[in-house]
DRENBA-37526 format. One record per atom (N, C-alpha, C): atom name; residue number from 1; x, y, z; residue in three letters. Coordinates in steps of 0.05 Angstrom, whole numbers, plus 5000, padded with zeros to 4 digits. Layout:
<nodes>
{CA NUM {X Y Z} ALA} ...
</nodes>
This chain:
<nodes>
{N 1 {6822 3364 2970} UNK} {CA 1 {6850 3360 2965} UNK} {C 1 {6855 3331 2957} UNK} {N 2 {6876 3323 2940} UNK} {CA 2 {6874 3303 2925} UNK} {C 2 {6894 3277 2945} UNK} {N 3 {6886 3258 2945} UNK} {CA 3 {6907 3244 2960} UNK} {C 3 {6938 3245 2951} UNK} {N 4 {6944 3259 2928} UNK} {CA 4 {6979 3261 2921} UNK} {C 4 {6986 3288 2941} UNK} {N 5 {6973 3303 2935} UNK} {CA 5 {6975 3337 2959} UNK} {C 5 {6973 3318 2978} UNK} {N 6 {6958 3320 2997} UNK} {CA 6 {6959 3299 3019} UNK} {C 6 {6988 3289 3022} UNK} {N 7 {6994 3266 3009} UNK} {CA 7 {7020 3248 3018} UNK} {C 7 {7042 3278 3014} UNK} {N 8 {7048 3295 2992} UNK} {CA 8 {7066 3300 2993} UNK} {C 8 {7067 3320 3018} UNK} {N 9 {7039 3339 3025} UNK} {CA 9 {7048 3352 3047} UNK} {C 9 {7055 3335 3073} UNK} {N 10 {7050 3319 3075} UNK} {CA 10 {7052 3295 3106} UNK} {C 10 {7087 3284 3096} UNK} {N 11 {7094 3288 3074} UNK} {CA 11 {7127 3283 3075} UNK} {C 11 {7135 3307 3082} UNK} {N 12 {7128 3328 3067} UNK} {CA 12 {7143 3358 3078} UNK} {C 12 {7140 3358 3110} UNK} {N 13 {7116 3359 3128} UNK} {CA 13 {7115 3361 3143} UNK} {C 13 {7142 3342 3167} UNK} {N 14 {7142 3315 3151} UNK} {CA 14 {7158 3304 3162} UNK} {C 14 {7185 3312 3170} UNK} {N 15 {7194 3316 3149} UNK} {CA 15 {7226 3328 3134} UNK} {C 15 {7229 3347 3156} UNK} {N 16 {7211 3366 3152} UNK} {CA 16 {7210 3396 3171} UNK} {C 16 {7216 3382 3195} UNK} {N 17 {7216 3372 3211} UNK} {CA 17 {7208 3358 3237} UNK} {C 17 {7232 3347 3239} UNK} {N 18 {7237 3339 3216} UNK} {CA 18 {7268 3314 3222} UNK} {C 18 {7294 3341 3223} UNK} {N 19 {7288 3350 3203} UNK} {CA 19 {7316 3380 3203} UNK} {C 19 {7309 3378 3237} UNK} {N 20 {7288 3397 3242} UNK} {CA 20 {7297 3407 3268} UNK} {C 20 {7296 3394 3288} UNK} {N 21 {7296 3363 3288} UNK} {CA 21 {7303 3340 3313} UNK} {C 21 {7332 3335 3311} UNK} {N 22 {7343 3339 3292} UNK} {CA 22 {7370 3328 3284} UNK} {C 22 {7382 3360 3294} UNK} {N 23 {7360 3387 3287} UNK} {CA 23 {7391 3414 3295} UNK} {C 23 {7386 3418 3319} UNK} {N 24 {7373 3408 3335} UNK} {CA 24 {7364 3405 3369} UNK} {C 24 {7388 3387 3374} UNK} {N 25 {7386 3357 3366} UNK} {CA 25 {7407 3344 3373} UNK} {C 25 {7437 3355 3368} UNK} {N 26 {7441 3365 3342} UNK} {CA 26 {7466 3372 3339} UNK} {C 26 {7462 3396 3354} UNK} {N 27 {7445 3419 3357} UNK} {CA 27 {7459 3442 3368} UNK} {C 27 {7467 3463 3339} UNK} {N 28 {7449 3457 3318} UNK} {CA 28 {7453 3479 3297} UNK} {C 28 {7431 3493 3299} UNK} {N 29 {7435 3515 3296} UNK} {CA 29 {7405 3531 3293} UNK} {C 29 {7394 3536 3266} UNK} {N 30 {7413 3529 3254} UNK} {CA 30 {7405 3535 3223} UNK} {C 30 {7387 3514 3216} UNK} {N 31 {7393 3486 3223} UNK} {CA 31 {7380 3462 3219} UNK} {C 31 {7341 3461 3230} UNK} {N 32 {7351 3480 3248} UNK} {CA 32 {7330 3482 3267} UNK} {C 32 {7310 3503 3259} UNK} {N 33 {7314 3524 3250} UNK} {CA 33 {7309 3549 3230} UNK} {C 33 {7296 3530 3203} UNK} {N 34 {7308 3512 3194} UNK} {CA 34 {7296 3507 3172} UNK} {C 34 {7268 3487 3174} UNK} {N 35 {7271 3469 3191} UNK} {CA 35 {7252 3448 3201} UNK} {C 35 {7238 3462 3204} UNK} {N 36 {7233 3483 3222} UNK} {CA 36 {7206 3509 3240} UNK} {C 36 {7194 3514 3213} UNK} {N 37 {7217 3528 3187} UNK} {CA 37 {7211 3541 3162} UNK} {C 37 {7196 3518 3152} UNK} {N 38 {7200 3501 3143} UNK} {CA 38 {7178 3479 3135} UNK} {C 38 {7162 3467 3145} UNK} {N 39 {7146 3470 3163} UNK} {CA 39 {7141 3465 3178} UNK} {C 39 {7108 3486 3178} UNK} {N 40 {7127 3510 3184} UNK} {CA 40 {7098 3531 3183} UNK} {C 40 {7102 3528 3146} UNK} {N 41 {7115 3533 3133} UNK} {CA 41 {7102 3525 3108} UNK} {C 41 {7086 3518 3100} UNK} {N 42 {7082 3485 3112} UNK} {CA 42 {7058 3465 3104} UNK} {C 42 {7042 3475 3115} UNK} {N 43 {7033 3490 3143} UNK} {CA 43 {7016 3497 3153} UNK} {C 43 {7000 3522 3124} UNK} {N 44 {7013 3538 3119} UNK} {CA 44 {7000 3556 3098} UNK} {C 44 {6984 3538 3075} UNK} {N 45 {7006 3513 3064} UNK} {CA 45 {6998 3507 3042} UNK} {C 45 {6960 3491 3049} UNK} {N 46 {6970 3477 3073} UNK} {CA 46 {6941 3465 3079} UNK} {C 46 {6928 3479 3081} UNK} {N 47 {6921 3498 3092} UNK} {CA 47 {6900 3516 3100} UNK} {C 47 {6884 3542 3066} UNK} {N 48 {6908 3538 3049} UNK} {CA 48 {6898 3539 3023} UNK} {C 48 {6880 3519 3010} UNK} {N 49 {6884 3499 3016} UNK} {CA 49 {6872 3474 3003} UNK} {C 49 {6848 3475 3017} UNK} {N 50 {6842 3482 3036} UNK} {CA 50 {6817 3470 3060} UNK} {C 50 {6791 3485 3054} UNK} 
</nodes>
């Protein structure tokens, strides 16, 4: 895997993480729904690459 895959999945992963710290804090589930959703995302995409 190339170091640009790399950085960009470790931003996705991030993002995913921040949605659902922020819909935990607020109390949205939708926010929280989407973070999880990106989240296992990256997990698929890495495990293609590997």
């Amino acid at each position: 895997m190339s170091i640009a895959k790399k950085i960009a999945h470790k931003a996705e992963a991030v993002k995913g993480g921040a949605k659902k710290t922020v819909g935990r804090v607020t109390g949205s589930r939708r926010l929280q729904a989407e973070g999880r959703g990106g989240q296992a995302k990256l997990g698929v995409m890495f495990r293609c690459y590997v």
